[in-house]
N, C-alpha and C positions, 0 to 999 in steps of 0.2 A: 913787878916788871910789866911793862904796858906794851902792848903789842900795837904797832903802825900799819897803815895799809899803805902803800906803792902803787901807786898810779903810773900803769906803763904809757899811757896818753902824757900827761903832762910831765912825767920822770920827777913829782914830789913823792916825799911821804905825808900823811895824811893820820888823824888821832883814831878816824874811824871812817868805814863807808861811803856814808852820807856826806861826809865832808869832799872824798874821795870823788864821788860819783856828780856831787857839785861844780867842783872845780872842773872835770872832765866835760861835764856838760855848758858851761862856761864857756869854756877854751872850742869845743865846738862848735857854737852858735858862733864867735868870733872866726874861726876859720873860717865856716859860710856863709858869712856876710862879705868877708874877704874875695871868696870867691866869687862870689853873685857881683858884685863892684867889679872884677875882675873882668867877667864874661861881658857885661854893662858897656864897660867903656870900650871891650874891643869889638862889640859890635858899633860902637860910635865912630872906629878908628877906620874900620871897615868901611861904615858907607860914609866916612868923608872920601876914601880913598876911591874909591866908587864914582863918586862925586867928581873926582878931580880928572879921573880919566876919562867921564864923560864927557866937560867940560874943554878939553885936549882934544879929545875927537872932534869936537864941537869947530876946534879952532882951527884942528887941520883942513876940514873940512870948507872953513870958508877962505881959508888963504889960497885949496886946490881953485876954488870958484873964482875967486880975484884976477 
């Protein structure tokens, strides 16, 4: 009878450890890469937005002077 290991990270079973401990480490380097992309683009999302209300102020500004 072979005993499996369980991987509460990825919720497989697993023949041994090492395979275990693999896959876990796997699946967490893809999470924070996930997460790093994640942070990445909302600070992209951020100073467009930044951007744009500058850009509005920008406009009010010359329509008050007009």
């Amino acid at each position: 009878m072979a005993l499996k290991v369980y991987s509460d990270i990825t919720k497989e079973f697993y023949e041994d450890e090492a395979a275990a401990k693999s896959a876990e480490e796997k699946l967490m380097k893809v999470k924070n890469e996930k997460t790093a992309r994640r942070k990445e683009m909302s600070e992209k999302v951020e100073a467009a937005r930044q951007n744009v209300n500058d850009i509005r102020k920008e406009y009010a500004d010359m329509i008050d002077k007009a």
